[in-house]
C-alpha positions as CSV (number, residue, x, y, z in Angstrom):
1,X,36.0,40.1,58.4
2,X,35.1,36.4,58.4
3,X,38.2,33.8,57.5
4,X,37.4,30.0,56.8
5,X,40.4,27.7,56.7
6,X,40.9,24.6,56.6
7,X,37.5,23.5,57.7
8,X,36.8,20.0,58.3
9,X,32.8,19.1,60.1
10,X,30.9,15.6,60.4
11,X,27.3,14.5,61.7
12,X,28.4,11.6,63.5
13,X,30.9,9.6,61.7
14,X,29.7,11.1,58.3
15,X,32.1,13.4,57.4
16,X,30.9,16.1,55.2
17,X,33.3,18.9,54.8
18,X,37.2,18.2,54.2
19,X,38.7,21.3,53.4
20,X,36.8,24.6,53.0
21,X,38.4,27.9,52.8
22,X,36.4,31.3,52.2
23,X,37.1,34.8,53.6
24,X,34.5,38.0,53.2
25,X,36.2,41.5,53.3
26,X,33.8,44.4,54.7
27,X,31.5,45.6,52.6
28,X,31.3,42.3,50.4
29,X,28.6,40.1,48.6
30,X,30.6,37.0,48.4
31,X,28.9,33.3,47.4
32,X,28.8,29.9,48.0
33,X,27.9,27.3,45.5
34,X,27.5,24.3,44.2
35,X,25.3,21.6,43.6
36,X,22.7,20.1,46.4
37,X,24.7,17.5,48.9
38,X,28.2,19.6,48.9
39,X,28.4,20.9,52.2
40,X,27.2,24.5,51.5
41,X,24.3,24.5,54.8
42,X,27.1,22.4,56.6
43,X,30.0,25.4,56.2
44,X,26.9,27.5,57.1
45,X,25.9,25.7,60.2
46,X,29.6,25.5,61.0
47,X,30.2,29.1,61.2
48,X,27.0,29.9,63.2
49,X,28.1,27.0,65.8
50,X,25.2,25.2,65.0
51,X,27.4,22.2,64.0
52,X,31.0,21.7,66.2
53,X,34.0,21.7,63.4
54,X,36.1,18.0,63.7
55,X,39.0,20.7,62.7
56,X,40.4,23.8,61.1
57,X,39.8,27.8,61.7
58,X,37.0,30.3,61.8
59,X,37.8,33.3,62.7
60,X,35.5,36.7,62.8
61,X,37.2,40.3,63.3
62,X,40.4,38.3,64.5
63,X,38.4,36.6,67.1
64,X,38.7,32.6,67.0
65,X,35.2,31.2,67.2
66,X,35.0,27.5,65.6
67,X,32.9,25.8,68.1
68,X,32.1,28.6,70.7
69,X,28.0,28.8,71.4
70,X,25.4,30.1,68.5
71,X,24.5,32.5,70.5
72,X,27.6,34.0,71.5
73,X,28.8,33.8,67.6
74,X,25.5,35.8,67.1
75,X,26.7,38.3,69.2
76,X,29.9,39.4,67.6
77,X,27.8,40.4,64.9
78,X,26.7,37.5,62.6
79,X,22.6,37.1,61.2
80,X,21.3,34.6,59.5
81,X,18.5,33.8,57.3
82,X,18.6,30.3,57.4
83,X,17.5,27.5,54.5
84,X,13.6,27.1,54.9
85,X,13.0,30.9,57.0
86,X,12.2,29.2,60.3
87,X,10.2,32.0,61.9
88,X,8.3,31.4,64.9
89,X,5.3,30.9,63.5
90,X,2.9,31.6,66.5
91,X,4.3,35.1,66.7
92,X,3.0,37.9,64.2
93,X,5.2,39.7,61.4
94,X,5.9,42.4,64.6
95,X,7.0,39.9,67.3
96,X,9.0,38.3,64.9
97,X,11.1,41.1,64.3
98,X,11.2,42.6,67.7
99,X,11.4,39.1,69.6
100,X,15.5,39.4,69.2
101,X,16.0,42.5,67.7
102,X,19.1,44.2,69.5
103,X,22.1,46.7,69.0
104,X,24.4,45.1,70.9
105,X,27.5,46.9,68.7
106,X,25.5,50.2,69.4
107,X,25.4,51.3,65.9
108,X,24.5,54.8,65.6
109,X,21.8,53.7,63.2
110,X,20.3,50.8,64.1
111,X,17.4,49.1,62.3
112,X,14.0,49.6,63.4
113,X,10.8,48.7,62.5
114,X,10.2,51.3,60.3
115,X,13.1,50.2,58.1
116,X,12.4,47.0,57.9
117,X,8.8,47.9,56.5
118,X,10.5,50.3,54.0
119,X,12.4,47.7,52.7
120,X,9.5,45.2,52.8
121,X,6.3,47.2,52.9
122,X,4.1,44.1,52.9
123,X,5.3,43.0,56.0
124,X,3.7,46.2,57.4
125,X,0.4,45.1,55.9
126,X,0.6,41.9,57.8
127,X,2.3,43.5,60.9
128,X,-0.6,41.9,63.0
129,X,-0.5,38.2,61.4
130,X,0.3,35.1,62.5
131,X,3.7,34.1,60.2
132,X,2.4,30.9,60.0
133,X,-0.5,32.8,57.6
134,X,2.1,34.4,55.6
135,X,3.2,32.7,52.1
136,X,6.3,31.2,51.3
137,X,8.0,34.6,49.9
138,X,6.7,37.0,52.9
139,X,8.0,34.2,55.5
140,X,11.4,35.0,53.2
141,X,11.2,39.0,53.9
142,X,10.4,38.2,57.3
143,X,13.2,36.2,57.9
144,X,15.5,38.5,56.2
145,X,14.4,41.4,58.3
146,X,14.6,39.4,61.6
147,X,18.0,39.0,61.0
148,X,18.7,42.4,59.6
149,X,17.0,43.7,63.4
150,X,19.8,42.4,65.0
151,X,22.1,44.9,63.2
152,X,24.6,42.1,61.8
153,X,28.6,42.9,60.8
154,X,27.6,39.7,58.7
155,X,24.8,38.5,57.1
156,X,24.5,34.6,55.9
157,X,21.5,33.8,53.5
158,X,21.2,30.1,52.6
159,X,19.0,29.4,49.7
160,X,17.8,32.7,49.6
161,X,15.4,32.6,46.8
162,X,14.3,29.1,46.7
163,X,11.0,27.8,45.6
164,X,9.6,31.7,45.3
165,X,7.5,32.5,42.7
166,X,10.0,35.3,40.3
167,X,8.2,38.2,41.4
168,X,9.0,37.8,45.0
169,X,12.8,36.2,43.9
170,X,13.0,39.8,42.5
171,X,12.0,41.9,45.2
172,X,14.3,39.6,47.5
173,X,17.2,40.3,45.5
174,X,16.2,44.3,45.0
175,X,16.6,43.9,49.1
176,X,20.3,42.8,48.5
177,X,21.2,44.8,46.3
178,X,20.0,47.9,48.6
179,X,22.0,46.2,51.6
180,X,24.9,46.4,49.2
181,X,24.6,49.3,48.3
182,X,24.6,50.1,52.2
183,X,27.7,48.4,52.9
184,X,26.4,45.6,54.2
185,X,29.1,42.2,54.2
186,X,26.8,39.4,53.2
187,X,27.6,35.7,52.3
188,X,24.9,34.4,50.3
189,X,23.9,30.7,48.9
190,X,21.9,30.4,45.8
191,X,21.4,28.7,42.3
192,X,20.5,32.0,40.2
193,X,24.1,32.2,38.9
194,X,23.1,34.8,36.7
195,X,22.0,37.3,39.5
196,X,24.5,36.0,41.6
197,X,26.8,37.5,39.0
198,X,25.7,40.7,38.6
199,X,25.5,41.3,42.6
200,X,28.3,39.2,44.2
201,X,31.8,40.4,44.2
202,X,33.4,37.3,44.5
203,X,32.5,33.6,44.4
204,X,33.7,30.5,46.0
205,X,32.5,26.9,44.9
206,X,32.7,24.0,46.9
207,X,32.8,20.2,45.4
208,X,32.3,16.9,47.8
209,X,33.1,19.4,51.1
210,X,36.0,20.9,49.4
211,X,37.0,24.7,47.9
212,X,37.6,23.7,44.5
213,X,37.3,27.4,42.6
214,X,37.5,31.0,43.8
215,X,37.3,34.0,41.8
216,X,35.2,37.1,40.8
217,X,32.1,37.5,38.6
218,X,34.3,38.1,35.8
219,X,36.6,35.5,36.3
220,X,33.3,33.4,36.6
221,X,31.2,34.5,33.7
222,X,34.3,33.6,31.5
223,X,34.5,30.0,32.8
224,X,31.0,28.8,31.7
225,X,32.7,25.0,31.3
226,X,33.7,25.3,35.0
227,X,29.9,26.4,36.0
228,X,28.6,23.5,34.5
229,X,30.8,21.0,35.9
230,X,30.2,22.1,39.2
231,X,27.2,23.6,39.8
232,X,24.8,22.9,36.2
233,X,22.4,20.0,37.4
């Protein structure tokens, strides 16, 4: 589904990426880690367009799109929930989620509202807020299902659980496990290599803007030395 290869991106003259290489199959939970500085928001913000790549290939369903408009990467399929939430915090929990939802790949079951709520039945409580009001973990759900309304091939979660308090870092990761369970493709950033384990299907760590390691849970639950080296703090 998505192929990264070769991918080199800069801010300026500050190159930060020099060789990154990840692909996500349908139907896969796949990671990206490493420690803080690496590149892991850059790749990100390289596959949503949101940063021009100085070189290499993205491709999604066959179709080249390293440095073609966000939007127009958006609408071949891809959702993200992007590092801090960033919802439009004027809008209530509803506007949120209808303000882009779409089915432009006219799924026969799109997402709807009523969903969304399922999944996150506190948003429905708050349906009417301002998302400015909500806290730090419902601005998370709100996020995820924003993204999740646009009925996305591919979703991308960077930092998904960070600085949530551990009851809402479980109901956020109950929500991916359900979307896996769905068939949902899913590339996902986070430091909770334990549940990262137990939900990914394969993992891919970056070092200094560069694929150093690739493998599966198993291959990394047995390299505990290599975890530590490269993403232990």
């Amino acid at each position: 589904m998505l192929s990264v290869r070769s991918l080199q991106s800069a801010y300026g003259r500050s190159q930060v990426l020099f060789d990154v290489a990840l692909d996500i199959a349908e139907g896969e939970v796949v990671t990206l880690l490493g420690r803080n500085g690496m590149g892991k928001t850059t790749t990100v913000r390289s596959i949503m367009g949101l940063l021009a790549p100085k070189g290499g290939e993205i491709s999604f369903e066959g179709r080249a799109v390293a440095g073609i408009a966000p939007e127009k990467i958006a609408r071949c399929g891809i959702g993200l929930v992007p590092e801090g939430r960033q919802v439009f915090p004027t809008l209530s929990v509803r506007e949120n989620l209808v303000a882009t939802a779409s089915n432009r790949l006219k799924r026969s079951s799109p997402w709807t509202l009523s969903q969304v709520y399922a999944l996150f039945p506190r948003l429905e409580e708050r349906a009417g807020q301002s998302a400015r009001t909500l806290s730090g973990g419902e601005q998370q759900m709100l996020a995820v299902g924003r993204a999740l309304m646009t009925n996305p091939k591919l979703l991308i979660l960077d930092e998904a659980t960070e600085g949530l308090a551990p009851v809402i870092r479980a109901e956020i990761w109950g929500c991916i496990e359900a979307l896996k369970a769905q068939g949902q493709s899913i590339l996902l950033i986070d430091k909770n290599i334990n549940v990262l384990k137990r939900i990914a299907d394969r993992h891919y760590i970056i070092e200094k803007g560069r694929t150093v390691w690739s493998g599966s849970s198993a291959d990394l639950a047995e390299n505990a030395e290599l975890v530590h080296r490269y993403v232990g703090v």
